[in-house]
Backbone as JSON Lines, residues from 0, in Angstrom:
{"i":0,"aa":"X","n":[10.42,-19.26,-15.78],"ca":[10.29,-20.69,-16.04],"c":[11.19,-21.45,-15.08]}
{"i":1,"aa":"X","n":[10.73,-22.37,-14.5],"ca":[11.82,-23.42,-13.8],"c":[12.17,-24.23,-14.55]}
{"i":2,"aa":"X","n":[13.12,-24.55,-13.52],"ca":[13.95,-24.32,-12.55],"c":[14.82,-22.55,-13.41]}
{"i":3,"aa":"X","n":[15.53,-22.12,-12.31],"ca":[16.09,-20.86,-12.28],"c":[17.5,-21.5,-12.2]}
{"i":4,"aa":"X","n":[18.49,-21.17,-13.5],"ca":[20.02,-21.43,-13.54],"c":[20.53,-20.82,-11.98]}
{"i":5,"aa":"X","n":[20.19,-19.99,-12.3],"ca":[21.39,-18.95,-11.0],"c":[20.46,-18.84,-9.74]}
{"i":6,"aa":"X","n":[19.58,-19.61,-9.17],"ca":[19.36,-19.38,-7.73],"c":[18.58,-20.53,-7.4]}
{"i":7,"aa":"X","n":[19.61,-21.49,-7.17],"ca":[19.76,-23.13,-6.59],"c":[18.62,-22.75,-4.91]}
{"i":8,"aa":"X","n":[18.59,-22.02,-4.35],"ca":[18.12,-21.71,-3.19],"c":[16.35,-21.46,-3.7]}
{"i":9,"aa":"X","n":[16.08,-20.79,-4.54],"ca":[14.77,-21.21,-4.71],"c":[14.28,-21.59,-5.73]}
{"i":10,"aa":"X","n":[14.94,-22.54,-6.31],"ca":[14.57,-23.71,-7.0],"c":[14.52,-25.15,-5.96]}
{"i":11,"aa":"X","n":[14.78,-25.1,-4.66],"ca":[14.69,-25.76,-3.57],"c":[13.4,-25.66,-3.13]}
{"i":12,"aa":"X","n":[13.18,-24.1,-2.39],"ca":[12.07,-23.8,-2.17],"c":[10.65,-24.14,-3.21]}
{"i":13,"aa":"X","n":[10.68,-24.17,-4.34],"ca":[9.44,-24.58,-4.91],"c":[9.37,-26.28,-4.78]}
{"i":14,"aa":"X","n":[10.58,-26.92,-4.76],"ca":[10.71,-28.48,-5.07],"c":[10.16,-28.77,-3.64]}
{"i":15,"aa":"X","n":[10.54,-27.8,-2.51],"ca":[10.02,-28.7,-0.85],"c":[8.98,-28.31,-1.27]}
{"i":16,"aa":"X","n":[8.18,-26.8,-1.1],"ca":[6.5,-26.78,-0.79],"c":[5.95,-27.72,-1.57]}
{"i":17,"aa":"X","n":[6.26,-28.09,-2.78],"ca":[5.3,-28.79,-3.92],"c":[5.63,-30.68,-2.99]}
{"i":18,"aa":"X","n":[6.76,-30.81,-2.44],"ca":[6.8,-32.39,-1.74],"c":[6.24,-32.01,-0.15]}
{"i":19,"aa":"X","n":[6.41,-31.37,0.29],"ca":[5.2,-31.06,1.9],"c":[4.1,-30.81,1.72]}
{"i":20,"aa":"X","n":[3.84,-29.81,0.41],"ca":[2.31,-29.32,0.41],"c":[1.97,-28.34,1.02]}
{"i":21,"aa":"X","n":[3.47,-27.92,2.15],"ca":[3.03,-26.54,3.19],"c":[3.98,-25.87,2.56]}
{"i":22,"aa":"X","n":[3.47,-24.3,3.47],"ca":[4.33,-23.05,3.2],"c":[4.47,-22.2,5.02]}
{"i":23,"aa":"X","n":[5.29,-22.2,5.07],"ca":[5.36,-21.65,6.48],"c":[5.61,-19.66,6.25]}
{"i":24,"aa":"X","n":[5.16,-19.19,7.07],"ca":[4.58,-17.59,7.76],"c":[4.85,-17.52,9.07]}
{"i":25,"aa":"X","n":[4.75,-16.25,9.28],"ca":[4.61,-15.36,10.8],"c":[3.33,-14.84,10.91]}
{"i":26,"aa":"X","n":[2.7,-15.04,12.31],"ca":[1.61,-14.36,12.11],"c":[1.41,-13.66,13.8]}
{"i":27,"aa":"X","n":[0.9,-12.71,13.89],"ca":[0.36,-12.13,14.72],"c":[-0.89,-11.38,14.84]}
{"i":28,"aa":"X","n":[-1.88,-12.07,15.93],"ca":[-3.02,-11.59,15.54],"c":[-4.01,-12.05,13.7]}
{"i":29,"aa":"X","n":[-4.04,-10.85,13.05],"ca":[-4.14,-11.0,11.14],"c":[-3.18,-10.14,10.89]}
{"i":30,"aa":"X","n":[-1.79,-9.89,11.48],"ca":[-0.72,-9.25,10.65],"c":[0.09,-10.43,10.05]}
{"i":31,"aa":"X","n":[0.4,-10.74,9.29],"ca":[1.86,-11.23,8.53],"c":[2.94,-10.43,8.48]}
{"i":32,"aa":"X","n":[4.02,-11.56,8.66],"ca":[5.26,-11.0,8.43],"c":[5.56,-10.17,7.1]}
{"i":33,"aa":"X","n":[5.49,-8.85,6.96],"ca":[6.02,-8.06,6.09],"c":[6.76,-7.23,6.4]}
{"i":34,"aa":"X","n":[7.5,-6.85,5.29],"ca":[8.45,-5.5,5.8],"c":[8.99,-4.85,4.1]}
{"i":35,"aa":"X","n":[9.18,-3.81,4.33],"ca":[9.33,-3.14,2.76],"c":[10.33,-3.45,1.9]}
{"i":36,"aa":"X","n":[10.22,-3.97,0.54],"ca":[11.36,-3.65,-0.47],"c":[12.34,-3.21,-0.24]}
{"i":37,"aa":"X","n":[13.55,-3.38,-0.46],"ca":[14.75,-2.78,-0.88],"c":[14.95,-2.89,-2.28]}
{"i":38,"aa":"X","n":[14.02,-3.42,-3.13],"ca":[14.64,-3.67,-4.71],"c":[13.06,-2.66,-5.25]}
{"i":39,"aa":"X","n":[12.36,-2.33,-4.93],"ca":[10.69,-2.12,-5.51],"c":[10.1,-1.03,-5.09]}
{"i":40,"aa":"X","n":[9.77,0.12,-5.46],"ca":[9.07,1.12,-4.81],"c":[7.36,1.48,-5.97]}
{"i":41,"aa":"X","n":[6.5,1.67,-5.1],"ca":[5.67,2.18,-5.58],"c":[5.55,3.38,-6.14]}
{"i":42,"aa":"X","n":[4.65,3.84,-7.03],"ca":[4.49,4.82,-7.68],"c":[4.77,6.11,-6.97]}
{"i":43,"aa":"X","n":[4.61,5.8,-5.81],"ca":[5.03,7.59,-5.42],"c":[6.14,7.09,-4.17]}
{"i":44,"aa":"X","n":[6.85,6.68,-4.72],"ca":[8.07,6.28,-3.61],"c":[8.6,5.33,-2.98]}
{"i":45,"aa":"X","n":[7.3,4.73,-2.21],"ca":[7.31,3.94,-1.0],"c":[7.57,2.4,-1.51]}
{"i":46,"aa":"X","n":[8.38,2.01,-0.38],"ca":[8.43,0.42,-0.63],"c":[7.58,-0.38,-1.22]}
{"i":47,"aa":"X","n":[7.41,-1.17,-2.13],"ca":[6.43,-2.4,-2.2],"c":[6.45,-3.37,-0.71]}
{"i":48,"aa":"X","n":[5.55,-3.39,-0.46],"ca":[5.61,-4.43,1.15],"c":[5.41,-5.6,0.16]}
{"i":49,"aa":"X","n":[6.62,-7.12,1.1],"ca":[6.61,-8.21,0.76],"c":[6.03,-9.18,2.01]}
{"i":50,"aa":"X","n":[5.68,-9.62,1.59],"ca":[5.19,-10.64,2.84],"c":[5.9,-12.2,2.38]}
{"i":51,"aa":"X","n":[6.24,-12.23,3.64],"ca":[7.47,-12.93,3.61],"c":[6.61,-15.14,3.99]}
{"i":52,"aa":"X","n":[7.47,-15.71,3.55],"ca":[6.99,-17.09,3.72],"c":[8.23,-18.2,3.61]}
{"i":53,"aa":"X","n":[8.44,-19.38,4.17],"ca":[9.66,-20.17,3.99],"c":[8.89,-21.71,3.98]}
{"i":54,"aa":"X","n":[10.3,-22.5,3.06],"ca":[9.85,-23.78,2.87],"c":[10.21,-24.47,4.25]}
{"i":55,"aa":"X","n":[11.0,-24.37,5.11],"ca":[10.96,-25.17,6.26],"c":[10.43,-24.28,7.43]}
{"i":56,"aa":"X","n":[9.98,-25.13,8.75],"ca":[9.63,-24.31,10.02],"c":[10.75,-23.53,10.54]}
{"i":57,"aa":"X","n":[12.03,-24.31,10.1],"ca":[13.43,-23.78,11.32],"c":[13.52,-22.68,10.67]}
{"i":58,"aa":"X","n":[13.54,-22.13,9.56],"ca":[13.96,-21.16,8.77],"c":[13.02,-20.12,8.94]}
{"i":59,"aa":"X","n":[11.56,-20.33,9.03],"ca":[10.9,-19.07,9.53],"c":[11.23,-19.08,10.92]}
{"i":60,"aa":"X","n":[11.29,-19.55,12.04],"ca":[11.25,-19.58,13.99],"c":[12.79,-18.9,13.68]}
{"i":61,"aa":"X","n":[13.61,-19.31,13.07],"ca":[14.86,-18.43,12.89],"c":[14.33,-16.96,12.62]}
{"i":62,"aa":"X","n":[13.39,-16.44,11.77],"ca":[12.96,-15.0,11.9],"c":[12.47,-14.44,12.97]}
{"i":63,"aa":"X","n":[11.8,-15.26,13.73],"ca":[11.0,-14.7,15.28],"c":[11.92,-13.77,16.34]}
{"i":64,"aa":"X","n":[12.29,-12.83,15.69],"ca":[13.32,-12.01,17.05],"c":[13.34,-10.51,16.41]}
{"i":65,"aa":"X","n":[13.38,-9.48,17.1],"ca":[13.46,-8.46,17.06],"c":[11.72,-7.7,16.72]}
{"i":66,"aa":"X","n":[11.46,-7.25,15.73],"ca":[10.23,-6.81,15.0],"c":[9.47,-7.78,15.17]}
{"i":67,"aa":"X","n":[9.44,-9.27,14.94],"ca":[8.86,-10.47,15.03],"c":[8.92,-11.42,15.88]}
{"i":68,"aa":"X","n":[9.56,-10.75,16.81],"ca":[9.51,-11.54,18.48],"c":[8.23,-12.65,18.76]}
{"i":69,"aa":"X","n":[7.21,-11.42,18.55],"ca":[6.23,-11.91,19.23],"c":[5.11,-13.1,18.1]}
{"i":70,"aa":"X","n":[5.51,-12.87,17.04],"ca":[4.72,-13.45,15.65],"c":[5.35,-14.87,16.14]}
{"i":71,"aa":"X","n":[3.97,-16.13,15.4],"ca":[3.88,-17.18,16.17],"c":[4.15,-17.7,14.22]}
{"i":72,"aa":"X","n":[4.31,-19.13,14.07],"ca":[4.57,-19.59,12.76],"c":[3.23,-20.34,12.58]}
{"i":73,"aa":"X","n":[3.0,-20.46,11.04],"ca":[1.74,-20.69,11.1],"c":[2.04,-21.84,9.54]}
{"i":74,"aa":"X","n":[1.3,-22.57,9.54],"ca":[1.85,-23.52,8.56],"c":[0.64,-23.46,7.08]}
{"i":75,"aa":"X","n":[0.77,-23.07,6.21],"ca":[-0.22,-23.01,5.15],"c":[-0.29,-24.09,4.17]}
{"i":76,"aa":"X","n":[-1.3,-24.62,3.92],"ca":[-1.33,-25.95,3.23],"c":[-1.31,-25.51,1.79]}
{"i":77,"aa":"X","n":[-0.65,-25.82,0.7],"ca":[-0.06,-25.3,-0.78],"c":[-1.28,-24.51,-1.29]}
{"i":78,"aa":"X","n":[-2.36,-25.58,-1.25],"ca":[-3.69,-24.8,-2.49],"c":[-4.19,-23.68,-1.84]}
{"i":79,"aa":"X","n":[-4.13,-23.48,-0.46],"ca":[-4.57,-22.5,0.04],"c":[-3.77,-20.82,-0.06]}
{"i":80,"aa":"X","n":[-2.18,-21.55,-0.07],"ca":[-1.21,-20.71,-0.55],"c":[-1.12,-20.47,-2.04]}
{"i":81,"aa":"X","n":[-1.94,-21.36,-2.96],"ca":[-1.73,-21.23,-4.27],"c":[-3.0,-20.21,-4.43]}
{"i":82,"aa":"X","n":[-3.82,-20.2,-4.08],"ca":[-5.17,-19.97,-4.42],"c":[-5.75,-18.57,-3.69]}
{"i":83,"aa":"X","n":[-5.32,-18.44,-2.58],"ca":[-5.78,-17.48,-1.41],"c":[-4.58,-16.15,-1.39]}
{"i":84,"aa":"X","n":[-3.7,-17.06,-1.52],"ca":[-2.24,-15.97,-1.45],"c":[-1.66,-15.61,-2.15]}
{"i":85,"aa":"X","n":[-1.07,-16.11,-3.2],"ca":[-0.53,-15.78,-4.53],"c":[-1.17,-15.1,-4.97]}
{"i":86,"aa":"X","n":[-3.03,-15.56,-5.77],"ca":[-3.42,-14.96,-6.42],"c":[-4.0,-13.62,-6.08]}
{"i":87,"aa":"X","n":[-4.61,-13.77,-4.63],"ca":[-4.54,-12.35,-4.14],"c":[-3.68,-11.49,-4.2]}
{"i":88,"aa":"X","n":[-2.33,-11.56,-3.97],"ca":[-1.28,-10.89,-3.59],"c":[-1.15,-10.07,-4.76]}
{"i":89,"aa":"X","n":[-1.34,-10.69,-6.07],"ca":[-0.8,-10.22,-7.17],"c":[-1.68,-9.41,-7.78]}
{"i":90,"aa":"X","n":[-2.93,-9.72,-7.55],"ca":[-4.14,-8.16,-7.68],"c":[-3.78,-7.04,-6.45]}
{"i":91,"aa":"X","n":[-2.82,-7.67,-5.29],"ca":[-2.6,-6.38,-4.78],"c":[-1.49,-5.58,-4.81]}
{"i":92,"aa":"X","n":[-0.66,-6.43,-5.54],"ca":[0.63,-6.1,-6.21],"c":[1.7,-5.39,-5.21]}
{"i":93,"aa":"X","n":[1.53,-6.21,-4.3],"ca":[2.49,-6.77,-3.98],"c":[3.34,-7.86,-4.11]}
{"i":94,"aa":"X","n":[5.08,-8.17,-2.89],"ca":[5.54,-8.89,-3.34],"c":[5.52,-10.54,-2.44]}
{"i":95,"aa":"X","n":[6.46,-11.18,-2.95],"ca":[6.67,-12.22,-1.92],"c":[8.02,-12.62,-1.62]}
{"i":96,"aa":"X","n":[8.47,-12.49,-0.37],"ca":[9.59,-12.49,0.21],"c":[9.7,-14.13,0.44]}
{"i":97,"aa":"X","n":[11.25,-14.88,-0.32],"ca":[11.16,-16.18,-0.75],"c":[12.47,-16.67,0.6]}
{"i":98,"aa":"X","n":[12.19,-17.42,1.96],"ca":[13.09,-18.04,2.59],"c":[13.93,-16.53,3.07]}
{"i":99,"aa":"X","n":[13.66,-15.62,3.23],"ca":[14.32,-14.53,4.01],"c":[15.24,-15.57,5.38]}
{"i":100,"aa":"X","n":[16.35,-14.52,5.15],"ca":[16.98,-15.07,6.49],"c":[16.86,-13.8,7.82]}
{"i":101,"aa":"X","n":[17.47,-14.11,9.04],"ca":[17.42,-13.19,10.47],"c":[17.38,-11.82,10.28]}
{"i":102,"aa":"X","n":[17.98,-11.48,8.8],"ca":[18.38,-10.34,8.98],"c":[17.44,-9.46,8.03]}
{"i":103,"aa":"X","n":[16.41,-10.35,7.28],"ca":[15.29,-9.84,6.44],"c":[16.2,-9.94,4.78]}
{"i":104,"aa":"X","n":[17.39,-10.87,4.71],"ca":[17.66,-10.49,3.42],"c":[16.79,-12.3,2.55]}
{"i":105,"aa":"X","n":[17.09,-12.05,1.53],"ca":[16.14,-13.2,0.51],"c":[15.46,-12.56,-0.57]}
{"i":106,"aa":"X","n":[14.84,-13.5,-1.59],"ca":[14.62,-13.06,-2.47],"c":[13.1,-12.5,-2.82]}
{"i":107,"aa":"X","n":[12.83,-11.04,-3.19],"ca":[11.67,-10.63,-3.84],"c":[11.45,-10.79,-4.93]}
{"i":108,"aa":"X","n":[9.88,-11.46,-5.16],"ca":[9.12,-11.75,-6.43],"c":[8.03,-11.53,-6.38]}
{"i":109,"aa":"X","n":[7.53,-11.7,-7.74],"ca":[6.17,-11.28,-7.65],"c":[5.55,-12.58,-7.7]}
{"i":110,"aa":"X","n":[4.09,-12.59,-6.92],"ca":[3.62,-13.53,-6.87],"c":[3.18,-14.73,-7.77]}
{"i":111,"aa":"X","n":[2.61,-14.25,-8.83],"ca":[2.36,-14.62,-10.05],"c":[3.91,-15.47,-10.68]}
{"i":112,"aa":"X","n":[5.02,-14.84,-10.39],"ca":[6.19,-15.72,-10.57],"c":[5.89,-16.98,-10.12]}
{"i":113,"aa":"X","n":[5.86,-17.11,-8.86],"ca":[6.05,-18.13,-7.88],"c":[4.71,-19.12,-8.46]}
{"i":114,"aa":"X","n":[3.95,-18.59,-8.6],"ca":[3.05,-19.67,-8.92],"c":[3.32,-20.38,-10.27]}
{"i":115,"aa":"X","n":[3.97,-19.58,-11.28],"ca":[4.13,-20.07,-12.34],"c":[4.97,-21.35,-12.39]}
{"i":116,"aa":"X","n":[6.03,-20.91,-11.24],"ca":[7.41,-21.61,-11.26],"c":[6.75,-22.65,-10.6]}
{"i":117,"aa":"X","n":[5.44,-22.78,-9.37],"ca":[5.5,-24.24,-9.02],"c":[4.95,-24.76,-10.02]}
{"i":118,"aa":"X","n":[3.61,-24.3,-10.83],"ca":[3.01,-25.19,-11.67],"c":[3.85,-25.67,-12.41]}
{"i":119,"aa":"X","n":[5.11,-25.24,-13.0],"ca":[5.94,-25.51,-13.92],"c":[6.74,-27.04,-12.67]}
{"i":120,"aa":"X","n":[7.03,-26.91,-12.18],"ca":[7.94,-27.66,-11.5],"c":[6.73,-29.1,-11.18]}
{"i":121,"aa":"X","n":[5.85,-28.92,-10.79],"ca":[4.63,-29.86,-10.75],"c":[4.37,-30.59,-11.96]}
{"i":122,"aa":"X","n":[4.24,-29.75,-13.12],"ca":[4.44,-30.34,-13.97],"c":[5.52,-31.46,-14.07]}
{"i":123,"aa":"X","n":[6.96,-30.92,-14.27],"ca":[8.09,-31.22,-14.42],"c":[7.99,-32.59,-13.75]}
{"i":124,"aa":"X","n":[7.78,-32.46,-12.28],"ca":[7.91,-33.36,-11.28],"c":[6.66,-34.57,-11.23]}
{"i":125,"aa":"X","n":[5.46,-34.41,-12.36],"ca":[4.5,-35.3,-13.08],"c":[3.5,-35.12,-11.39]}
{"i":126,"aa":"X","n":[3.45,-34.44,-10.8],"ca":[2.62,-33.95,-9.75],"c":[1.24,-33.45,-9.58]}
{"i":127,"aa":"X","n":[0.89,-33.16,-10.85],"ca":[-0.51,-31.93,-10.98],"c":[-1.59,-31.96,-10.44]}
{"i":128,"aa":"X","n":[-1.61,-33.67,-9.92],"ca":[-2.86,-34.27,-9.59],"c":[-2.64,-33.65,-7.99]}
{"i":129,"aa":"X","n":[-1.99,-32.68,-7.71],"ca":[-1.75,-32.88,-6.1],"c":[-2.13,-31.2,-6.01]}
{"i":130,"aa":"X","n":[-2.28,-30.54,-6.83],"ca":[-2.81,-28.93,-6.86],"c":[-3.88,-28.84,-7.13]}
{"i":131,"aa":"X","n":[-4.97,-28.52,-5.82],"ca":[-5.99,-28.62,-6.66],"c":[-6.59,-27.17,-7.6]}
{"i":132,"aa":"X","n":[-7.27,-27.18,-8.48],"ca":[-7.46,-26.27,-9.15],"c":[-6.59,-25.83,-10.55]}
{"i":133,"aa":"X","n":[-5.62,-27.27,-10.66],"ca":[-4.11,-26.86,-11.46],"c":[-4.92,-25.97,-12.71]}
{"i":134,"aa":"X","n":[-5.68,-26.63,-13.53],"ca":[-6.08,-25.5,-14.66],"c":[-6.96,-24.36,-14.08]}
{"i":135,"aa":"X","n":[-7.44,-24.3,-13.72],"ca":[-7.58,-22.94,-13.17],"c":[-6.58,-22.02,-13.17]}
{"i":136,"aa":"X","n":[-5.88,-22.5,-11.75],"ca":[-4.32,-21.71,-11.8],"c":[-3.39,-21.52,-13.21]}
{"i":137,"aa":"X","n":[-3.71,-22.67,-14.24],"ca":[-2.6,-22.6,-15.3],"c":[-3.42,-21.16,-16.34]}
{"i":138,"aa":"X","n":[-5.32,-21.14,-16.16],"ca":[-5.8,-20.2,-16.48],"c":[-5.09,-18.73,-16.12]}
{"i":139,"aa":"X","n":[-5.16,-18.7,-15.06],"ca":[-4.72,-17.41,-14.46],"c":[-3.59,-16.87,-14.81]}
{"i":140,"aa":"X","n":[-2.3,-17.97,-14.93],"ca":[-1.41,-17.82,-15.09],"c":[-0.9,-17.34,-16.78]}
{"i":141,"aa":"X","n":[-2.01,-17.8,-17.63],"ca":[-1.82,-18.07,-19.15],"c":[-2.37,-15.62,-19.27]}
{"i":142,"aa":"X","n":[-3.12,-16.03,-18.29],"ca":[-3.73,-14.33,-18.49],"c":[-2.61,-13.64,-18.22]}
{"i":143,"aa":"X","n":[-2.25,-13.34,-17.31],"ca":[-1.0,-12.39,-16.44],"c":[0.38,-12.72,-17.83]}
{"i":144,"aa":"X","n":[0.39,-14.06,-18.22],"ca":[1.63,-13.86,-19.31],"c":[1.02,-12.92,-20.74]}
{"i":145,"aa":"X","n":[-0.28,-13.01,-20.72],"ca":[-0.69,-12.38,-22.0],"c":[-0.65,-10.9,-22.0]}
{"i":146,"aa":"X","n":[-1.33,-10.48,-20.68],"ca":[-1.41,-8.95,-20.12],"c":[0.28,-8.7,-20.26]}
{"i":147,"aa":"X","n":[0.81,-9.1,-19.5],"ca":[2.6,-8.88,-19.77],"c":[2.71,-8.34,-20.76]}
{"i":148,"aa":"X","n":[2.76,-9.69,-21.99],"ca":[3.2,-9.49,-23.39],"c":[2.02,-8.31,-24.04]}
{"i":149,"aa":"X","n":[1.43,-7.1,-23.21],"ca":[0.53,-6.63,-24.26],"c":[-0.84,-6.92,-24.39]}
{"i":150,"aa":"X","n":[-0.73,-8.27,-24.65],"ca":[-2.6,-8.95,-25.0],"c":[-3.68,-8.92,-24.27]}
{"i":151,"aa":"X","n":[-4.73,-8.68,-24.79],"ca":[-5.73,-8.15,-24.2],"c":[-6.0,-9.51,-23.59]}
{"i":152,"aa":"X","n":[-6.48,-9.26,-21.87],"ca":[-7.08,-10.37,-21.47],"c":[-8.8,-10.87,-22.06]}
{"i":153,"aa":"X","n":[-8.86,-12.54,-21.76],"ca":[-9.87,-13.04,-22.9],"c":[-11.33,-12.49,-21.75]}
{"i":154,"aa":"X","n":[-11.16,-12.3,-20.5],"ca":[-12.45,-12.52,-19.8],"c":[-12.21,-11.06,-19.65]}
């Protein structure tokens, strides 16, 4: 639920994308910036890959060096990030890497978080009219808390 007591840094991050409307990436070619977990491993070991995204441009072009030299920044407009990315991500269960800094550190979540936390903050911030699809998304979102808690999903 937002805002998050203990991490002022992305309770920022949901308050800019939801006032820009963008989400900034690395892209090369159709690769995105990902790179594996340090907190998450899959069932037989291996990292969860996060794919990484930031609320300002300087903060991703600050990632462009080493592994990501060559990855260009690419600017994603919110619903497309709400709708295309999130919700995909989270049927592929993977994560999302929140404002990573140079060195790949920042915070992993799951996607379905992040969406919760903007709708919540949209709310908060009397915004809704600016997401499109908000019940939809608040649909999706109402499922994934039910599956959580146990409950059988309704569809």
């Amino acid at each position: 639920m937002f805002p998050h007591p203990q991490d002022e840094d992305y309770n920022r991050f949901i308050r800019a994308i939801l006032g820009t409307q963008t989400v900034y990436t690395l892209v090369l070619d159709e690769d995105v910036a990902e790179c594996p977990s340090t907190e998450y491993e899959e069932d037989d070991g291996e990292p969860v890959p996060v794919f990484c995204v930031w609320h300002e441009r300087a903060a991703a072009e600050a990632c462009t060096a080493e592994e990501w030299a060559d990855y260009e920044i690419e600017e994603l407009p919110l619903d497309f990030f709400l709708h295309e990315w999130l919700v995909s991500m989270d049927q592929d269960a993977v994560l999302l890497g929140v404002d990573f800094d140079p060195e790949l550190y920042g915070l992993e979540i799951e996607p379905v978080e992040v969406l919760a936390d903007i709708l919540d903050a949209a709310e908060q911030m009397q915004c809704t009219e600016l997401i499109d699809g908000y019940g939809e998304l608040m649909n999706y979102r109402l499922e994934w808390e039910r599956e959580m808690a146990g409950q059988k999903r309704l569809n």
